[in-house]
N, C-alpha and C positions, 0 to 999 in steps of 0.2 A: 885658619880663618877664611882666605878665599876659597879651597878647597869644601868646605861647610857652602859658603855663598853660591857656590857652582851646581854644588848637590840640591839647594833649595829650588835653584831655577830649573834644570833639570827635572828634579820631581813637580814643579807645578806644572812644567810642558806636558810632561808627560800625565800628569793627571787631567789636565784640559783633553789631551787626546783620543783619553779613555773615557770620559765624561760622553764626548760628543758621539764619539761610537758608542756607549749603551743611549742614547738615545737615539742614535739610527739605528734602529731594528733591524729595518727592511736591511739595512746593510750587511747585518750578520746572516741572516737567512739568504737573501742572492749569493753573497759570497758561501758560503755552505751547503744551496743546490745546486749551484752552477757544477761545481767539479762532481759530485753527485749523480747528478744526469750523464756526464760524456762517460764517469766511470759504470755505469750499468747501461747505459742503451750503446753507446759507440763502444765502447769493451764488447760486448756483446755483437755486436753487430761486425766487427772485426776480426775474431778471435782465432775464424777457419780459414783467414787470410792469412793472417802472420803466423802463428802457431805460435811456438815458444823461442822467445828470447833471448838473449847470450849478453849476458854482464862482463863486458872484458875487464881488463885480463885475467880472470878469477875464474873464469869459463863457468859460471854460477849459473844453472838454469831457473828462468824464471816464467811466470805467465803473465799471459799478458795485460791482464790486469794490474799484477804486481809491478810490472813494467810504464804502465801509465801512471800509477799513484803519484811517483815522484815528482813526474810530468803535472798532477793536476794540485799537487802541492805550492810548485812554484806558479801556476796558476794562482791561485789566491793571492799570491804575494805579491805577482803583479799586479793585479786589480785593487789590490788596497792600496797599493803606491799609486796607482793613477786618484786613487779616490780619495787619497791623502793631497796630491798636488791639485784635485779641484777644489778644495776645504785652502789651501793654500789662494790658490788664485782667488778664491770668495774672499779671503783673509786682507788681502791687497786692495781688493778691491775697497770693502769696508774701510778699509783704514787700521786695521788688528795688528798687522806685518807690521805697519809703521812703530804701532806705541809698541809692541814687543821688543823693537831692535832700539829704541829710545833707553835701553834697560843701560846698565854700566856696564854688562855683560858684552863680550866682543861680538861681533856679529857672527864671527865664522863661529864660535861655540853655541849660539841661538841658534844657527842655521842648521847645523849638524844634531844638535840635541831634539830639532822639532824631527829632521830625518829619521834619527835615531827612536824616539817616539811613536813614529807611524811604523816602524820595524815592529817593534815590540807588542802593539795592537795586532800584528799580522797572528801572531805567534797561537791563541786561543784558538782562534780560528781554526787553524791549521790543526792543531788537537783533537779538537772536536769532530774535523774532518775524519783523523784516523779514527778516532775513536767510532764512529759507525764506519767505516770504511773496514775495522775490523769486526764489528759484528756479518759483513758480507762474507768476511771470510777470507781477506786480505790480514792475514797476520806477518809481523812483523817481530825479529827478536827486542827484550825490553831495551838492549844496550843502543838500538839505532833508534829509540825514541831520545836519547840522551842524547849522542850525537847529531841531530840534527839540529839542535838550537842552536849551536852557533853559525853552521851552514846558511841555517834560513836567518840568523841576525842580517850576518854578513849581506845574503843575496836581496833582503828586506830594505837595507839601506843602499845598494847600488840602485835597487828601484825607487826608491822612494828621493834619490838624488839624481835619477835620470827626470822624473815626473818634477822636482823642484826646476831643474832647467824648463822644462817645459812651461810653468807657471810664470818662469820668466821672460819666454821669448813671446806666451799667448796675449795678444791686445784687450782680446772682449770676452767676458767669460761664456758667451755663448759658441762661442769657434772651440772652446776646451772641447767639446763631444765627437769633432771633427777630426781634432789631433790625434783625440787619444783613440778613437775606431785605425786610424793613419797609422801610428807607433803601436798601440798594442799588440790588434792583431797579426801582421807579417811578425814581431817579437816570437809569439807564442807557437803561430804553422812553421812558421822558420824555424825552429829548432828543432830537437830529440826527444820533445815532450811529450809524441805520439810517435813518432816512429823511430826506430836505429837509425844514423847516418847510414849505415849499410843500406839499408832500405833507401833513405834518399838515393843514393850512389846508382841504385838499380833503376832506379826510377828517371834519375836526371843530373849530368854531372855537374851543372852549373848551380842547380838548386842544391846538390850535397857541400858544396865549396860556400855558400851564401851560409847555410845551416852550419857549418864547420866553425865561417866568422863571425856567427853570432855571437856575442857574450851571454845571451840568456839560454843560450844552449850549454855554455858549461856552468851556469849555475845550474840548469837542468840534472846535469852526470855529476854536479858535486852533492847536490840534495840526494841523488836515486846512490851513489855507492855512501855516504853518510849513513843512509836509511838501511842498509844493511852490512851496517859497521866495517865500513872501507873508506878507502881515504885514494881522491884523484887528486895528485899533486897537481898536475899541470892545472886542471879546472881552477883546484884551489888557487895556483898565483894569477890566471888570468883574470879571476873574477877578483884577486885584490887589486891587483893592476887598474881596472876597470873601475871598481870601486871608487879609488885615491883619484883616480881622474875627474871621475863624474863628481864628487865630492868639492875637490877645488874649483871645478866649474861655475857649480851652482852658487858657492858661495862667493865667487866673482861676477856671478850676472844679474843675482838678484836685486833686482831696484823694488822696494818697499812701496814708491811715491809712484810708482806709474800711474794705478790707478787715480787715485789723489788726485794727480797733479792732472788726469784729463779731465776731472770733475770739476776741477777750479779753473781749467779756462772756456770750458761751457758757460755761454751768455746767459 
């Protein structure tokens, strides 16, 4: 019976969320040229720089295209998580947060199910990406298209529970564009999503050590050996590690009424 009751709330989250993305367009198209564009002019523009690749420890040569994909995979998934936690911060602000956590349902399974929800939105996208991404000529065995769902669930919901803190600690929804240029991008140059840590390391050992502590660098190396049906343990526990953190966080910081409640004591 609650089990039934769980699944209902659940799939209406999750249908609101998918609702609100088919009717931002513009949303599926940014997120689908974006990676798009860096993967044919900056691939391109790179490619007599770095030359080819090395997938440790598999010594798997690869190009450098094939090398970025993964990189611009987890690209989208950050950027839907940040564009999940501005729809959140709107949500608050309206008053939506409130009547949803008003439900019988415990907060922390609201909280997690709407995370969980903007994961799952990611997932299409991402599809869609390879799927022209392999008309370029970026092929991919069929088994790491299989493998990487759970990859990109997992790294879907670390962002989209990083981006719910965020929604918690922003006051005014107009400072969200500030934050997220703030988090996102050092997120995304700071890791392996465009270059080898080896390459950072040549380059500078302070920025290889910052890209090493990133967490969204080994979501980075869990999606790119996924995608070519391999498995990084370490990645893999650090980004659950990571996960269960930001997870519990979010769901202890979120206040519903902030909004609200600065609208009601405006005179």
């Amino acid at each position: 019976m609650y089990s039934k009751a769980y699944g209902i709330a659940f799939w209406g989250i999750l249908r609101r969320e998918a609702q609100r993305f088919i009717h931002q367009r513009s949303r599926f198209f940014s997120a689908l040229i974006r990676p798009l564009l860096w993967l044919l002019v900056f691939a391109a523009g790179f490619r007599s720089v770095l030359g080819i690749a090395i997938l440790p420890p598999y010594e798997t040569y690869i190009t450098y295209e094939q090398y970025i994909t993964p990189g611009l995979m987890a690209m989208i998934v950050l950027f839907n998580g940040m564009q999940s936690s501005l729809s959140m911060v709107y949500d608050r602000e309206m008053g939506s947060m409130r009547v949803l956590l008003m439900s019988p349902m415990s907060r922390g399974f609201l909280l997690l199910a709407k995370v969980l929800a903007s994961a799952l939105v990611a997932l299409p996208q991402i599809y869609v990406f390879l799927v022209v991404a392999w008309f370029l000529g970026i092929e991919v065995e069929w088994l790491g298209y299989i493998f990487i769902m759970p990859v990109l669930l997992l790294t879907g919901v670390m962002i989209a529970s990083l981006g719910l803190i965020l929604a918690s600690l922003i006051k005014q929804l107009e400072n969200f564009a500030g934050v997220m240029n703030f988090v996102v991008f050092p997120m995304f140059f700071m890791s392996s999503a465009l270059y080898p840590l080896w390459r950072m390391r040549e380059a500078n050992e302070w920025l290889y050590w910052v890209c090493a502590y990133n967490p969204f660098t080994h979501a980075v190396e869990l999606i790119r050996f996924a995608l070519y049906s391999k498995m990084n343990w370490q990645a893999f526990w650090i980004v659950i590690c990571v996960c269960g953190v930001l997870c519990l966080t979010a769901v202890i910081c979120f206040d519903p009424q902030r909004g609200l409640m600065r609208r009601q004591m405006k005179p």
